[in-house]
N, C-alpha and C positions, 0 to 999 in steps of 0.2 A: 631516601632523603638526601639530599645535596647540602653538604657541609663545608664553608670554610675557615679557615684557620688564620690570623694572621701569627707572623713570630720575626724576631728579629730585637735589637738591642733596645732595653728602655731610654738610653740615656747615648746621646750623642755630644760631642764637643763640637761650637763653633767652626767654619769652614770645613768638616770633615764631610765625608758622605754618608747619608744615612740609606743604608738599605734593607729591606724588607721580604719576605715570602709569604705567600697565602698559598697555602695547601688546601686543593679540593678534592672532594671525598665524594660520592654517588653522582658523580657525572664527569665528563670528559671536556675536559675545557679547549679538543680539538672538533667535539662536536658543532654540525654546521646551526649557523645562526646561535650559538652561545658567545655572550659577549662579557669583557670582564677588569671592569673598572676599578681604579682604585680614587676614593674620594676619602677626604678628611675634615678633621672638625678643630678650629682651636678653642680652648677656652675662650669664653660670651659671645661664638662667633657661628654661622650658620654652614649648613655643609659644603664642603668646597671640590669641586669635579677636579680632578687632577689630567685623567687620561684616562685609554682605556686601550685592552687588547681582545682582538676578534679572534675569533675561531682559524682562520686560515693565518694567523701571526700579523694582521695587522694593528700599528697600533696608530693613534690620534693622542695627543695632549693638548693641554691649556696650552690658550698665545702666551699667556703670564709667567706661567710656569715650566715651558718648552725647551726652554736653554737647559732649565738645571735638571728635568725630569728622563729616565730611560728606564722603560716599561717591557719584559721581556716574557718569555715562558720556558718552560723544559716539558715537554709534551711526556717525555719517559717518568717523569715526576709527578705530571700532574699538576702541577705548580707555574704560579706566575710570581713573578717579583717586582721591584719598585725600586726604584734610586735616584734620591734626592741629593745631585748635589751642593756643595758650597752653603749648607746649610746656617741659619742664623736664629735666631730666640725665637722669630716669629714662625719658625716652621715647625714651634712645639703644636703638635695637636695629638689628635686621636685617630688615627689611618685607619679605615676599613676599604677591603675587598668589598666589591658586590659583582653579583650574575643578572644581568638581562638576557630577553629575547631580541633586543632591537636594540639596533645603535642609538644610541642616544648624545649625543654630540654635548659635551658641555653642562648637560642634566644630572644633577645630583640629589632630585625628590625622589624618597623612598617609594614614589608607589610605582620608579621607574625601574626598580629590579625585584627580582621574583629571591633572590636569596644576599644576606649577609653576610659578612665574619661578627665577630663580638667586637673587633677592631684591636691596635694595638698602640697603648700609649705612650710614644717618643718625647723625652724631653731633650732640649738641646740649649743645654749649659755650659760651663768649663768649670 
């Protein structure tokens, strides 16, 4: 069963960077064709694609969000992570990791990945 994890601080301040880990568990996130996005949700707001990293270390992000986003992996971990920077109110949301088979460029419908995280909720106050 393929599991993942998000972890990383609840609560960010203003302009700092928020960064992030999803740790995954029954599968290999260098295996080919596994792809591994991070999408988030804010409060009253609908899912939002952030980016995403491939199997061989590629990785794709939003035009919107490109400047401030870097999407990375540790193959020996198992892990991928997330950093948002110059962070502001509006990038409170709820972050999840997901697994697909297929790139999915910009897609953030659930039925376009085969696995979740539970997600992790970032507030970004002072």
């Amino acid at each position: 069963q393929v599991q993942l994890q998000e972890s990383g601080p609840g609560l960010v301040k203003p302009s700092q960077t928020l960064s992030l880990t999803c740790t995954v568990s029954g599968a290999s996130i260098a295996t080919m064709f596994n792809y591994w996005a991070w999408i988030r949700q804010a409060p009253g707001k609908g899912l939002e694609w952030m980016g995403v990293i491939s199997y061989s270390g590629s990785t794709y992000y939003s035009p919107s969000l490109k400047i401030r986003t870097s999407i990375a992996r540790d193959t020996s971990k198992n892990h991928i992570t997330l950093q948002l920077l110059s962070v502001t109110p509006e990038d409170t949301a709820v972050y999840c990791c997901a697994k697909s088979k297929k790139l999915s460029l910009g897609a953030a419908g659930r039925n376009l990945y085969d696995f979740w995280g539970r997600g992790a909720q970032v507030a970004v106050s002072s």
